[in-house]
N, C-alpha and C positions, 0 to 999 in steps of 0.2 A: 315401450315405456314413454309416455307422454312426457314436456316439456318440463311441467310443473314438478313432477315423482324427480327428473335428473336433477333440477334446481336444487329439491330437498334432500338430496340425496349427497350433494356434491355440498351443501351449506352442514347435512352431518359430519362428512370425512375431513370439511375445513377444523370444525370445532372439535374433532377428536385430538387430532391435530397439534391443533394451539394446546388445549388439555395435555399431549404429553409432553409438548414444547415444557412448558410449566415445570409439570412433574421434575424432567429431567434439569431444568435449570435450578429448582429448588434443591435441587438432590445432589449438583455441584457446589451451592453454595456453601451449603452446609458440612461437603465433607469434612470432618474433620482433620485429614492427612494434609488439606488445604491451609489449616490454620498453623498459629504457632503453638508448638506441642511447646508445653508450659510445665515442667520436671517441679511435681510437689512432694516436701521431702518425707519421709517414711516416718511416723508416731509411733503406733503401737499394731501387733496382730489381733488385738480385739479388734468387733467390728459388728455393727449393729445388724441383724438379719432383715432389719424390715427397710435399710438405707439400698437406693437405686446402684450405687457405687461398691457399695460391701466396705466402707471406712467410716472412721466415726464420726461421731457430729463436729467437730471443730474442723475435720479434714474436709469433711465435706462443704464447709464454708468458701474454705479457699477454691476446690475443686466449682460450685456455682459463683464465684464471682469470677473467677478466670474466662468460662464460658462467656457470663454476661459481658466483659471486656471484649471476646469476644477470640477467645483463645480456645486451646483444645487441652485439658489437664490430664498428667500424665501422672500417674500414682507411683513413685520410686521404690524400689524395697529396701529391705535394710541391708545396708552396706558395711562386708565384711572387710574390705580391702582397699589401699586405693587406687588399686587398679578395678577392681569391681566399680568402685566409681566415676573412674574416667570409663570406665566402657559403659555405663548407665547415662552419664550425659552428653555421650555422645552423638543417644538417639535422641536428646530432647532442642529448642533453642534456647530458652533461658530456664533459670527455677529459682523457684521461690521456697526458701529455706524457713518456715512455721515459726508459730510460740509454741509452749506447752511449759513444762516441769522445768522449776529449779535448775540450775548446771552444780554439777559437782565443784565445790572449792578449791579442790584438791589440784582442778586443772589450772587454775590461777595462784597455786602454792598457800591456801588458806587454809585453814583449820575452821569446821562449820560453825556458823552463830547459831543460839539456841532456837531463833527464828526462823532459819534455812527449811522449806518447807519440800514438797517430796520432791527426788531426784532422779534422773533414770539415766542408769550409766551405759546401756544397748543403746539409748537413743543420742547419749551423748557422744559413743564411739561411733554409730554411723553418720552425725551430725558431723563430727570434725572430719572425714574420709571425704563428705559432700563436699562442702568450705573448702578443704585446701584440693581437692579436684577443680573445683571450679574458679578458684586462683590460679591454678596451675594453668590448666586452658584458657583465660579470660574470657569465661562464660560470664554471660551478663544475668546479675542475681538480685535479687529481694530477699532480705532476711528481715521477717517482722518480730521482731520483740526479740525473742528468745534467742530466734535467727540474728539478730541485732547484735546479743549481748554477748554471742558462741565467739562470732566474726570479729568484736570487739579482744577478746580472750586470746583466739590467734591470733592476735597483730600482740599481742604483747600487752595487753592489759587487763584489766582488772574490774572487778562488781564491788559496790554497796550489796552484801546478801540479805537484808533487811531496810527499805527506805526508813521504816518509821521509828527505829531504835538505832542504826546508826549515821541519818542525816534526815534529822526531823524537816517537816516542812509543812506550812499551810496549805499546799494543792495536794489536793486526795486525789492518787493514783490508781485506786482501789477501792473498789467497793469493800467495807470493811466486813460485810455479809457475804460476799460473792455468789452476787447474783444476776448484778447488772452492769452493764460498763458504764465511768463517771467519763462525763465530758469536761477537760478544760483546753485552755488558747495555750499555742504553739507559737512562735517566731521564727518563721523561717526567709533564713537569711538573704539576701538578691544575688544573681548571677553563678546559680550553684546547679547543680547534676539536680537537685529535688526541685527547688527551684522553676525550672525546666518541663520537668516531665509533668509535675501539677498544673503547672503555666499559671504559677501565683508564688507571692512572696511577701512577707509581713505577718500575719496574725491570721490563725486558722483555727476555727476549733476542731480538737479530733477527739476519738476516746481511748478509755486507758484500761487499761485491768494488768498493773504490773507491780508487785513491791521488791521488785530488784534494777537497776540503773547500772550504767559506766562508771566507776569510781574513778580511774584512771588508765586514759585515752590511748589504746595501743597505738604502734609505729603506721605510719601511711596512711591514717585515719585522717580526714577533716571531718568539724563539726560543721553541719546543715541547719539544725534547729534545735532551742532548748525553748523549757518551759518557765514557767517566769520567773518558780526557784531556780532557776540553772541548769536543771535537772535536762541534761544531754539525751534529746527526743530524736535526732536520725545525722547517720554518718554515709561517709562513703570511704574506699578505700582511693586516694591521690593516685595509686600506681595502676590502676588501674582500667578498662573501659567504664565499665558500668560494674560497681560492686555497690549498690545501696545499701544501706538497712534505718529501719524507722519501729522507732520505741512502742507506735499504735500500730492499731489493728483496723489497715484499708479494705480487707476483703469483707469485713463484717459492715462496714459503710456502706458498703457497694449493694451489698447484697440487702441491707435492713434498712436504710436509708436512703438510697438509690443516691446517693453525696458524688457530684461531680467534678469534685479535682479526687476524689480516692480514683472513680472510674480511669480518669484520666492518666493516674499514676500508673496502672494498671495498662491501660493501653497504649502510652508513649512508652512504657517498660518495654512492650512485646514488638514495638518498631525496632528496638535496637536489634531484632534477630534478623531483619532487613526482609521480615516477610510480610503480607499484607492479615492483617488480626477480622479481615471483612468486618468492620464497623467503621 
């Protein structure tokens, strides 16, 4: 074999080489066991057949913004017990506690208003097992909207189960068709846990698709940010590390908007599990 054949020969085996250098580096980055498993909490066993995931569409919102944050999302089941739940987030580091359906009155001693729109008492029984498990371990949580107003309900307080019949107001928190999410400005207040993890403070616009609120602010709760009627937009739990929750919907910014304090929310969320989220 001549000079020239070993040259090309030895300049193939480099570039194979590098090629699986690559391959393999791309193939650690991406593990997913690498990231922060990011515990998203259980809706419903319907489930779209043609969705990548097998969950439905608003699940799968949170499931690609987690990713794009740069997490690894982990589908919870429904949880019967709470020991079922402390052994469910045990394998995850943080979780994010959804919106969806109405909460039942009943759990805040209420009798329903004619307004109270559907309810799901499966999702509200595994929704409170999630909540006080991960009070229990000071699992660091995101509860958006719904999640917000469950978290709210355990510390001892209470809903508006209708904004616009029992605490009228000029800012439309809802699309009155529900079709689209309304945007209005927030205030979020300086030197606080949200604060923080957005890495801004003052006036932000977010979006909204909710007509139920905090009426009255359970125990261990501070308020983070309201809207400019009042209206109590994101809290934290004081006894806690990290227990958020926020009235909007960050995963749907992230993912429709590509909005970078939602991302940010999102990825300074998934530092508190003290793991690296690779972005």
């Amino acid at each position: 074999m001549n000079k020239s054949k070993i040259n090309k020969l030895f300049s193939s085996i480099f570039l194979i080489l590098i090629l699986l250098f690559s391959l393999t580096s791309c193939n650690f980055l991406d593990n997913p066991e690498d990231k922060v498993q990011v515990g998203i909490s259980w809706s419903t066993d319907t489930v779209d057949e043609n969705s990548k995931d097998k969950v439905d569409e608003d699940t799968q919102m949170y499931a690609d913004a987690v990713r794009k944050a740069g997490g690894n999302p982990v589908f919870l089941p429904k949880l019967k017990s709470q020991d079922d739940a402390i052994d469910n987030i045990d394998k995850v580091d943080v979780v994010i506690v959804t919106g969806g359906d109405d909460i039942n009155p009943e759990l805040y001693g209420e009798e329903p208003n004619p307004n109270l729109e559907d309810i799901n008492p499966p999702r509200d029984e595994s929704d409170i097992y999630l909540i006080k498990a991960c009070l229990v371990k000071d699992k660091p949580t995101l509860g958006t909207c719904r999640g917000m107003q469950l978290t709210n309900i355990l510390s001892g307080g209470a809903l508006y189960q209708d904004i616009i019949s029992q605490r009228p107001t000029e800012i439309v928190h809802r699309d009155p068709n529900k079709k689209v999410y309304v945007k209005h400005e927030v205030t979020i207040s300086e030197g606080n846990i949200l604060s923080e993890v957005m890495e801004t403070s003052g006036e932000i616009e977010i979006n909204s698709w909710h007509h139920q609120a905090i009426k009255d602010l359970g125990e261990n709760l501070s308020v983070l940010a309201t809207a400019p009627d009042g209206t109590i937009e994101a809290i934290a739990r004081s006894d806690k590390t990290f227990f958020l929750g926020v009235q909007w919907h960050p995963e749907e910014l992230i993912v429709n908007d590509n909005n970078q304090e939602a991302l940010k929310l999102y990825q300074n969320f998934f530092k508190t599990a003290g793991k690296p989220s690779n972005k």
